[in-house]
N, C-alpha and C positions, 0 to 999 in steps of 0.2 A: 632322363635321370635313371638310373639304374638301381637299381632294388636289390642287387645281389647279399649289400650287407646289412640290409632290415630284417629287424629281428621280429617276430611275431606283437601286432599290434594289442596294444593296451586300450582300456577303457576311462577315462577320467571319470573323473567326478565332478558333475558342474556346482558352481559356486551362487550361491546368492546374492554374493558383493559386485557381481558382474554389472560394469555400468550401463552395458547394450543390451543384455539381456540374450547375449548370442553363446554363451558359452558354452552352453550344454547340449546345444543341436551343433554348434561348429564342433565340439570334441567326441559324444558320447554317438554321433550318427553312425550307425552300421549297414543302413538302407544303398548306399552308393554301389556302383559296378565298379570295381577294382580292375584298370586299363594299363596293362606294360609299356603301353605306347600314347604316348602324349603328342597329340595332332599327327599328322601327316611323317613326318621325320624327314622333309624333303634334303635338310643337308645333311644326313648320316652317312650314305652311299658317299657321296662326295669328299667327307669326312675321312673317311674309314679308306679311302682307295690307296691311298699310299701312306703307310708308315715305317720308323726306322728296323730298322735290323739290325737287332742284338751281337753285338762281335765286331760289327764295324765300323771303322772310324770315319770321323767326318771331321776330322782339320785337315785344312785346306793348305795348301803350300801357299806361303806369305811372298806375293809375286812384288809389292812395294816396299818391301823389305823393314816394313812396320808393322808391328805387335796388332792383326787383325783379327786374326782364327777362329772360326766358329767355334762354337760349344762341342766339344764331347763328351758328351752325356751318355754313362753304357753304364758303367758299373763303380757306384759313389760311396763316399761316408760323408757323414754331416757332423758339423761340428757348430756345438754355440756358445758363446762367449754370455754369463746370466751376473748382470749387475745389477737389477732391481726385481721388485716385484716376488712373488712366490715360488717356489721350485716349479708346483703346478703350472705358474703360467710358463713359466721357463720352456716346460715341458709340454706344453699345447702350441707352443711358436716351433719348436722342432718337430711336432708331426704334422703341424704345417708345411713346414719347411721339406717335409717327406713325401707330403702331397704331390708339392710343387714340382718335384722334383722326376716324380713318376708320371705327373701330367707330361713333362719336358720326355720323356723317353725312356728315363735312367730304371737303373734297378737300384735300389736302396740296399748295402749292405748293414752300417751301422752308424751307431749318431753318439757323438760325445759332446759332454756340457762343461765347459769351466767356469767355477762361481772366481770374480774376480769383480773390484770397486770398480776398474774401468779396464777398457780393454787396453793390451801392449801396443805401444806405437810403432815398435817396428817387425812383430810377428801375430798381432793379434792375440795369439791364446797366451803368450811366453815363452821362453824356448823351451824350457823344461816341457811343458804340456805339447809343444809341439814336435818335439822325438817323439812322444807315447805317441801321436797323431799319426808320426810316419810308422811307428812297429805297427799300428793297427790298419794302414793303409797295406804293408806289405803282405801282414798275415792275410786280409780280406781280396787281395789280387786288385784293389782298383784301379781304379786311373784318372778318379776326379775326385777333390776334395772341394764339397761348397758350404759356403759360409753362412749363418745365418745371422746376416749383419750386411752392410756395405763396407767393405774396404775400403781404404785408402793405398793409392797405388803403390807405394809406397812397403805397405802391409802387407799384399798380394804377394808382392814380389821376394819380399821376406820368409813369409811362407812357405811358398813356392819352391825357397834353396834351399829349405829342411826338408820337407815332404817327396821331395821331387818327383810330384805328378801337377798336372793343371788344378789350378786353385780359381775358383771362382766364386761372388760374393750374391747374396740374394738376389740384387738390383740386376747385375745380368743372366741371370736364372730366369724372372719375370718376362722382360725384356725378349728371350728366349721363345717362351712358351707365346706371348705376343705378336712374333715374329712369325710362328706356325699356326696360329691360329684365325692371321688377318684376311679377311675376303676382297673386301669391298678396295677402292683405288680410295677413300678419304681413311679408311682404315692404316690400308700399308704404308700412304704418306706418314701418317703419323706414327706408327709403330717405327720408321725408320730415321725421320727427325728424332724420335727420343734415342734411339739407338746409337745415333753419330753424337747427342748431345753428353750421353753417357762414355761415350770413345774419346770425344776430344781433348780431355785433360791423361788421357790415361794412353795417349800414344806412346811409344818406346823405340826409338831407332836402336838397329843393332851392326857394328864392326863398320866399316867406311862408309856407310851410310851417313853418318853423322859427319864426316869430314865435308870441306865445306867447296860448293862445286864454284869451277870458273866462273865470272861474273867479267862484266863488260864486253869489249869485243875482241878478248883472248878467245876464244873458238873460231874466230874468222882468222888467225895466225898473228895477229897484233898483239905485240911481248908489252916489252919496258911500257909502266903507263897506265896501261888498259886492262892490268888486273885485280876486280877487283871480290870484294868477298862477297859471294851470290847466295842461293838460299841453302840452305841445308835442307838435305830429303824432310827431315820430319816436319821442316815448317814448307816446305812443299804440301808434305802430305796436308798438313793443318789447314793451307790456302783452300786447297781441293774441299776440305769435309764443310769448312765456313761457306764456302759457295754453296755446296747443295744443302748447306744445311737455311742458307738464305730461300732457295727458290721453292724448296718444300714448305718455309713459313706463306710463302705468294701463294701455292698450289691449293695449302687448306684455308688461307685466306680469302682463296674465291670460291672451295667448296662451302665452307660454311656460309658465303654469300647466297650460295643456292637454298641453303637450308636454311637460313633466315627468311627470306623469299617463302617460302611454302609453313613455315612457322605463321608466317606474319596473314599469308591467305586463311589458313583455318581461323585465328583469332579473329579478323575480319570477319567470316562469316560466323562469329559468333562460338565456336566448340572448341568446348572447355577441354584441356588436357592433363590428361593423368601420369604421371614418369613413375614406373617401376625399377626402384634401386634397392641395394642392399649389397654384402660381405658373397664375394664368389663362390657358388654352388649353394648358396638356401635357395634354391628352388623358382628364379624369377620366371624363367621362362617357359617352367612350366607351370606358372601360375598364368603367364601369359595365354599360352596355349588354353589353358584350362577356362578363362573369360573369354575369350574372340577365338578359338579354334584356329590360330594363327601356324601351327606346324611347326616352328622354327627350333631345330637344333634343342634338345635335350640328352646329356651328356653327364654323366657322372662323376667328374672329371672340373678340376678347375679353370675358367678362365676359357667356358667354351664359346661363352656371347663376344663377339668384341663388335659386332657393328651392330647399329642402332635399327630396330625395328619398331615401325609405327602399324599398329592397326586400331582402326574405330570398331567401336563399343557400342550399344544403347543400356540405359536403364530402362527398370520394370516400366516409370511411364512415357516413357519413347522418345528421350532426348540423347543427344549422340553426343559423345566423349569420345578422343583419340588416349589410347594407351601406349605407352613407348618402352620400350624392355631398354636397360643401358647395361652398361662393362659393369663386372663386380667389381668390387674395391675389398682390398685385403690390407693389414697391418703392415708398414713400411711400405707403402707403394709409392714407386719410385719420383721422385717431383720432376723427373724429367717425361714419365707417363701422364702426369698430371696437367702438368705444361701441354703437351702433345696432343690430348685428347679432350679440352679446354671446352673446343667446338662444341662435340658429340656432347659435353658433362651441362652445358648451357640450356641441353632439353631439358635437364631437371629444374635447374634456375626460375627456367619460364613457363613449369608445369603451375595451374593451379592445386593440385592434389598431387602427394609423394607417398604410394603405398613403399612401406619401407622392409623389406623383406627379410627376417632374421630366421636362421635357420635354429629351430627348439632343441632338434636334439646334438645339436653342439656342447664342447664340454665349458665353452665360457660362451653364451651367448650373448650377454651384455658385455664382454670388450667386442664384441663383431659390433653391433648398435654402438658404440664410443670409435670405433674406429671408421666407422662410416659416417658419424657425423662430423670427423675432423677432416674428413676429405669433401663432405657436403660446404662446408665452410668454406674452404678455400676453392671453392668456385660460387660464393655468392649466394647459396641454394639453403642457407639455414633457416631461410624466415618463409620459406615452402609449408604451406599446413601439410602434417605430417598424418599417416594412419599407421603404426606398426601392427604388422602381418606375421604372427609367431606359424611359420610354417611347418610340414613334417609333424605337425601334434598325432598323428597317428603311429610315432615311433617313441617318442619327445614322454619325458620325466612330465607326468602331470605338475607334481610341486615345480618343478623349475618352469613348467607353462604359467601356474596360476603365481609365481613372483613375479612372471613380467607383465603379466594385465594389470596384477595390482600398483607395479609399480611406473606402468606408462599411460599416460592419460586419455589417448586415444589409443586402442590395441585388438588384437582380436588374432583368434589363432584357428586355421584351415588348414586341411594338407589336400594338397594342389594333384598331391596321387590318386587319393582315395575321391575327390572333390568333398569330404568333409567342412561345411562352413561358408563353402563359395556364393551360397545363395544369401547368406548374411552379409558375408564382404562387400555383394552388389550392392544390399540394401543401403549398406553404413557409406559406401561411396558415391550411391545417389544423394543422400543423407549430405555429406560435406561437399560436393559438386558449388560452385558458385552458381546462383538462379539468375536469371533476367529479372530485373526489377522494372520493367518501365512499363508503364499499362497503360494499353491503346485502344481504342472504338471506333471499329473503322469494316466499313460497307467495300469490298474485295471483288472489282467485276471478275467473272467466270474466264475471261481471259489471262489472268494473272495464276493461274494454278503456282507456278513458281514461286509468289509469296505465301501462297498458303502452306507449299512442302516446305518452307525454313522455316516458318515458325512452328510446325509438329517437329521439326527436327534440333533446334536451338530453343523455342522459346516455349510457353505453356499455356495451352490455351484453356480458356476458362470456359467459353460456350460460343456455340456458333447457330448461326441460322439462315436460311435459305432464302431468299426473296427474288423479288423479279429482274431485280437489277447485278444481283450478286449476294455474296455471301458475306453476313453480317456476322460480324467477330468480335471477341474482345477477349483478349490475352495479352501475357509478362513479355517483353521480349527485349531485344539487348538494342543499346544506341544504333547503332547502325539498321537494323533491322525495321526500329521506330523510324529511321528519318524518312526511308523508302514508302512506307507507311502512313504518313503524313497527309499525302494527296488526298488519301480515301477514307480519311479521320471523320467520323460522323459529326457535324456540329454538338455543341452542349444544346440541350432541352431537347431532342430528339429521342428519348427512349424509348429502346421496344424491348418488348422479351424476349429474352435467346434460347433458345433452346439447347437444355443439359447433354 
């Protein structure tokens, strides 16, 4: 994460209505070593080795002679259509929408709003607003207009024949940045099923393309008869996108096979799992890095996480938890992203614990937390016990930190730069951790070391003791762990004293 546009740190003030009692050591800490570089960086170099260049184009010539062309993204205006809500928020969704857009490559020249009850169906803003669109596109030299909305194909196209530069709507902007940012082979499968899923109603054939080709066996020279009406290119093309769009559902349907597989091994042995989610760019993964020294990708920039990383953890007293960094989730993200990334969104599902990561010094931080839990929802992930993580408190409006403790039940605020508060975070995550409940008395010959390293690692041992036979125990620890345990179950009426 990059530091360039933090302004000089503030001091809060801690509160005495704090329910953890962390507030005033997680905000007012000044004791920390202030680190530009959060873990390792091991994908920066990789990152950073190729990007676009400013002036040149990237549409591609349309070889299927259907509406496919990449994004040209160089030099944009934004426009947004504000039908509810505040001017403010109006005005927080287009510099979002600015973000995104500069994430994507572009250079942002200017951004126009039109308040209207609903949008135009066949131009979007209206015609009238969209001349002013095109005199502000010619005076600013662009050559992209994106939307900050979803079009309808329909709309685009309308657009398009006023403006006359490439029009492009949020959903393939996202989509975009997704498509550059994918590493891993379960990543790009899915960024590219959403990609075809978002193409396929929005294909367009142009000039004989659309006429309709020989059918039967008029190609082999047989007339009268045998002609009959064959596909038309665009439902060709359409045949084509539904197949792969079939084998890519196969492809993540058996990576997610694997990854239930290794899901399903750690709950087995017992360790508990933590999902780190939240609104793209509060800080997940460097809050990741900053608990496990995990190194992964920090970036300043939106939408830099897209594949899932797991690393194990311990608490203070020495039980292991896996922590999982996932995709940020942003306002309108796409349901065909959603759909797509299903898999990957399921580690939060089947986390016991959801640090939920909201960035403080955002200008609406509570719609980030409302728009992440309507995307938690539709993957099943709402009834996840929750901890909101007010991150960045070391730049962050003390009042807007201390409205969201007061107003979230479990919450607490660290910045993952400074590590302000992370030694509370641990504590409060030990704290809400599920424990082993099943308590066991049982004599461990010296040959079993293996059960004794899982239960220091999953379960909690109460005391142990040394004897001639083996090491006598008695500790919490989870069903599976018990039944193994069983053999070596001390009878009832045998008690000794264990030593603390």
């Amino acid at each position: 994460m990059s530091e360039a546009h933090r302004d000089s740190p503030t001091t809060p003030v801690a509160d005495e209505r704090d329910p953890f009692g962390r507030r005033a050591s997680a905000l007012a800490s000044t004791a920390y070593e202030v680190d530009d570089r959060d873990g390792d960086q091991f994908d920066r170099e990789e990152r950073t080795a190729l990007r676009r260049v400013q002036g040149l184009s990237t549409e591609l010539q349309d070889v299927t002679e259907v509406e496919y062309r990449q994004l040209r993204l160089e030099r944009v205006v934004l426009a947004g259509v504000w039908t509810e809500g505040t001017a403010e928020d109006a005005e927080n969704s287009l510099r979002e929408l600015a973000a995104l857009a500069e994430t994507a490559g572009s250079t942002v020249l200017a951004g126009l709003m039109q308040r209207r009850q609903r949008p135009d169906p066949g131009t979007w803003l209206g015609s009238g607003k969209a001349l002013e669109l095109r005199d502000v596109v010619i005076a600013e030299g662009a050559d992209t207009v994106v939307c900050d909305s979803e079009l309808a194909p329909s709309q685009r196209r309308g657009l398009e024949d006023i403006v006359k530069v490439k029009v492009i709507d949020r959903t393939a902007l996202i989509l975009d940045i997704f498509a550059q940012h994918a590493k891993s082979r379960e990543g790009k499968a899915q960024v590219e099923l959403a990609q075809l899923q978002y193409l396929l109603p929005r294909l367009r054939g142009w000039g004989e393309s659309m006429s309709r080709q020989a059918g039967g066996r008029v190609a082999g020279g047989e007339g009268i008869g045998s002609r009959g009406p064959g596909e038309t290119k665009i439902e060709l093309d359409r045949r084509r996108i539904n197949s792969r769009i079939a084998k890519l559902r196969r492809e993540i349907r058996e990576m997610k096979t694997h990854r239930d597989t290794k899901r399903h091994s750690r709950k087995a042995h017992g360790t508990p799992s933590v999902a780190i989610a939240g609104y793209t760019n509060a800080g997940k993964s460097s809050l990741l890095n900053r608990l496990t020294g995990a190194g992964v990708l920090v970036e300043n920039q939106l939408f830099a996480t897209l594949d899932t990383t797991v690393r194990r953890a311990q608490t203070s007293d020495g039980r292991e938890f896996t922590l999982t960094d996932t995709v940020g989730f942003v306002r309108q993200l796409p349901h065909e992203l959603i759909d797509a990334f299903r898999s990957t969104l399921e580690e939060v599902a089947d986390a016991d614990l959801l640090l939920h990561v909201v960035d403080g010094s955002h200008p609406d931080p509570e719609g980030q937390i409302s728009a992440v839990r309507a995307v938690l929802a539709d993957v099943d992930a709402a009834d996840v016990k929750e901890i909101i993580v007010v991150n960045k408190a070391d730049i962050a409006d003390p009042e807007v930190i201390d409205r969201i403790l007061r107003h979230e039940k479990h919450a607490i605020a660290v910045s993952a730069h400074t590590g302000a508060g992370i030694e509370e975070l641990i504590v409060l995550v030990a704290d809400e951790l599920p424990r082993p409940r099943i308590a066991v008395d049982a004599l461990v010959p010296y040959d079993r070391g293996d059960l004794l390293s899982r239960i220091h690692e999953s379960g909690e041992l109460l005391g142990s003791d040394h004897t001639a036979d083996g090491t006598r125990l008695q500790a919490y620890v989870n069903a599976d762990l018990a039944a193994e345990l069983a053999r070596f179950a001390v009878p009832a009426g045998q008690e000794l004293p264990i030593g603390r």
